[in-house]
N, C-alpha and C positions, 0 to 999 in steps of 0.2 A: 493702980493704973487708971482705975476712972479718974480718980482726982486729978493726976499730974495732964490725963484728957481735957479735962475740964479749965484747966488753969489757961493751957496753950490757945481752946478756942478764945477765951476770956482775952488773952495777951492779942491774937490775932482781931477779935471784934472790935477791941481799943484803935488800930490802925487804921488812918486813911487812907482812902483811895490813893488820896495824891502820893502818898510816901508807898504805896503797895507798889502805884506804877515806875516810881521811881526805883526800886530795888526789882521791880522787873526789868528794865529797860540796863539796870548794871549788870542783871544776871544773863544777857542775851547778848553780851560784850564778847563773851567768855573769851578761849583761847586770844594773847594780844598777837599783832603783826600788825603790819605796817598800812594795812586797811581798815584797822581798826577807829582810827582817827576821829571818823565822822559821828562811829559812836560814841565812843568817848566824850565827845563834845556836846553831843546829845544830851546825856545824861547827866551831865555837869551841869547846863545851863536848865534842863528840868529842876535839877536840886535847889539850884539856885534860885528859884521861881517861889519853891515851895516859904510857905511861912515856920518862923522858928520852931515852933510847936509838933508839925508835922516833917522839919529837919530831922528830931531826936530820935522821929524814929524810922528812920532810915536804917535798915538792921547792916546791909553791903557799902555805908559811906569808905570803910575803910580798903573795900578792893577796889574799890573805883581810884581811890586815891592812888592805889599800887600800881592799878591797871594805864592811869595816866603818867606815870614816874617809867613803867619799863617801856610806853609808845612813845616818850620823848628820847628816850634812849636811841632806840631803835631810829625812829625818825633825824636825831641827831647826826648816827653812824652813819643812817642812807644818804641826806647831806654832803658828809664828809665823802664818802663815795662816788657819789655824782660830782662833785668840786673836781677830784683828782681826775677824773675819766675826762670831764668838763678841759680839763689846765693840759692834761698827756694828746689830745685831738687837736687843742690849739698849737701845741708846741708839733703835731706832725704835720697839720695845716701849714705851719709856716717854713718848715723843712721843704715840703712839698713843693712849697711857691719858692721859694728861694733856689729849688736846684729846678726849677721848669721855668723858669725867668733866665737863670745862665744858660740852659740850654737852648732859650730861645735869642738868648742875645749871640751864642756860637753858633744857630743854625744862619742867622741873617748875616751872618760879617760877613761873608762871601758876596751874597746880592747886593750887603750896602756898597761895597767895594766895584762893583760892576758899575759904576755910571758910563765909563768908556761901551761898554758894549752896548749898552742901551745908547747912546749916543749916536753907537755906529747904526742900532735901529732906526736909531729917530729920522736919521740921510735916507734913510733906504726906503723908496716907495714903488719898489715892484713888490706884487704880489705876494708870491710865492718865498721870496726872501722873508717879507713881512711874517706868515706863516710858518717859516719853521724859525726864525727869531721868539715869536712870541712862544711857539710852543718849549724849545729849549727855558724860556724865561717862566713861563708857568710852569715850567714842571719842576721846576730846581725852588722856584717860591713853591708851590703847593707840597711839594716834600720836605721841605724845611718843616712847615707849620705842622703836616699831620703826625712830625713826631714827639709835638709836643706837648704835655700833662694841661688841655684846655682847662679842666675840670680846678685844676691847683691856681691854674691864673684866675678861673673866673672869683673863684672862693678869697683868693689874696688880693685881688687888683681889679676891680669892675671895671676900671678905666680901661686899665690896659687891655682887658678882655676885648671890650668894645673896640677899640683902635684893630685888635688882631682880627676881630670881625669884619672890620670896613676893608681891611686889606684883601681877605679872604672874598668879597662881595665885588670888591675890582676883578680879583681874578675870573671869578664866573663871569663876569660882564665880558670878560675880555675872552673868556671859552663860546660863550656866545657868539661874538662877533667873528672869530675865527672860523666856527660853523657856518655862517652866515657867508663867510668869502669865499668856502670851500663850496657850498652848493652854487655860489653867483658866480665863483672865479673873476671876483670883482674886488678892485684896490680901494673900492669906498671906505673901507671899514679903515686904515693903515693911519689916517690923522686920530681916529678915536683908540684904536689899542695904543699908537704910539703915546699918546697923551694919559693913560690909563699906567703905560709901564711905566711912563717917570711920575706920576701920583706916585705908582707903590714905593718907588724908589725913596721920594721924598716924604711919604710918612713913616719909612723905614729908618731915616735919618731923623727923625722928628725922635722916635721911638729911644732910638740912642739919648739923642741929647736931653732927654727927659728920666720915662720909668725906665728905660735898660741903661742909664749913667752908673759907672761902677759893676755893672756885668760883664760891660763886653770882651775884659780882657780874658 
């Protein structure tokens, strides 16, 4: 028993440092997973550092090798993984966009079809006509749009996001100015909504003959 004592401290005194910290730094890898990574790579490019001499005796060269064969494994699979999740999110993305684009092209064919009424607003400069025109015309636009999946157009269409924004920023203008005639009881406001209802009208036909071309039927 002393002897075979005597032999190991003998085999251990022979090691250096470099190759002791080296097969420490494998043996503190232990269990793999997919965190593993960084050490792994640690230890690899310490080994590689090391001079041939103190390579040899590296006693765990061979789990490290094991340990980087089952992390690429694993990191492989997770890849694969994340790809499909990655490809199944695009393809609902664009599900999304495609049936919240028709429904944005069915909520508007009504208003785009309205020019005549707006028309008939545009004549009309009393007051009080002016105000329940716009209100019937804002509320039939602003229903249209709040039923619509924003979130699908912004993610599929930034353009068109934007365009449904600027429409939706006319209608506040024009919820403003309506407030504004209801406290003044004043027809100042009737050249600025009326010019504000045929905007929307007209980026609503824009709308068509561009991103909603092939939706609207």
């Amino acid at each position: 028993m002393l002897a075979l004592m005597a032999c190991v401290l003998l085999a251990a005194c022979g090691k250096s440092e470099a190759a002791e910290m080296v097969d420490s730094m494998i043996y503190e890898i232990g269990g793999v997973s997919l965190n593993s990574g960084s050490a792994i790579l640690a230890a690899e490019e310490a080994y590689g550092r090391l001079p041939d001499k103190d390579k040899e005796q590296v006693e765990y060269l061979s789990i490290l090798m094991a340990a980087r064969t089952e992390y690429d494994k694993l990191a492989e699979k997770e890849a694969a993984r994340v790809a499909a999740e990655e490809t199944a999110a695009a393809a609902k993305a664009a599900d999304e966009y495609e049936t919240a684009v028709k429904q944005l092209a069915l909520a508007l064919k009504t208003i785009r079809s309205d020019s005549e009424f707006v028309s008939k607003y545009a004549g009309n400069t009393n007051g009080a006509g002016s105000r329940r025109f716009a209100d019937s015309f804002l509320e039939e636009v602003q229903s249209a749009l709040d039923e619509i999946d924003m979130d699908a157009i912004k993610l599929g269409n930034e353009e068109l996001y934007s365009k449904i924004i600027a429409i939706q920023a006319d209608c506040d203008t024009m919820v403003f100015y309506l407030n504004e005639m209801g406290v003044s009881n004043s027809d100042r406001n009737v050249p600025t909504m009326r010019a504000l209802a045929m905007t929307i009208v007209k980026d609503i036909d824009r709308l068509y003959a561009n991103e909603l071309k092939g939706y609207e039927e």
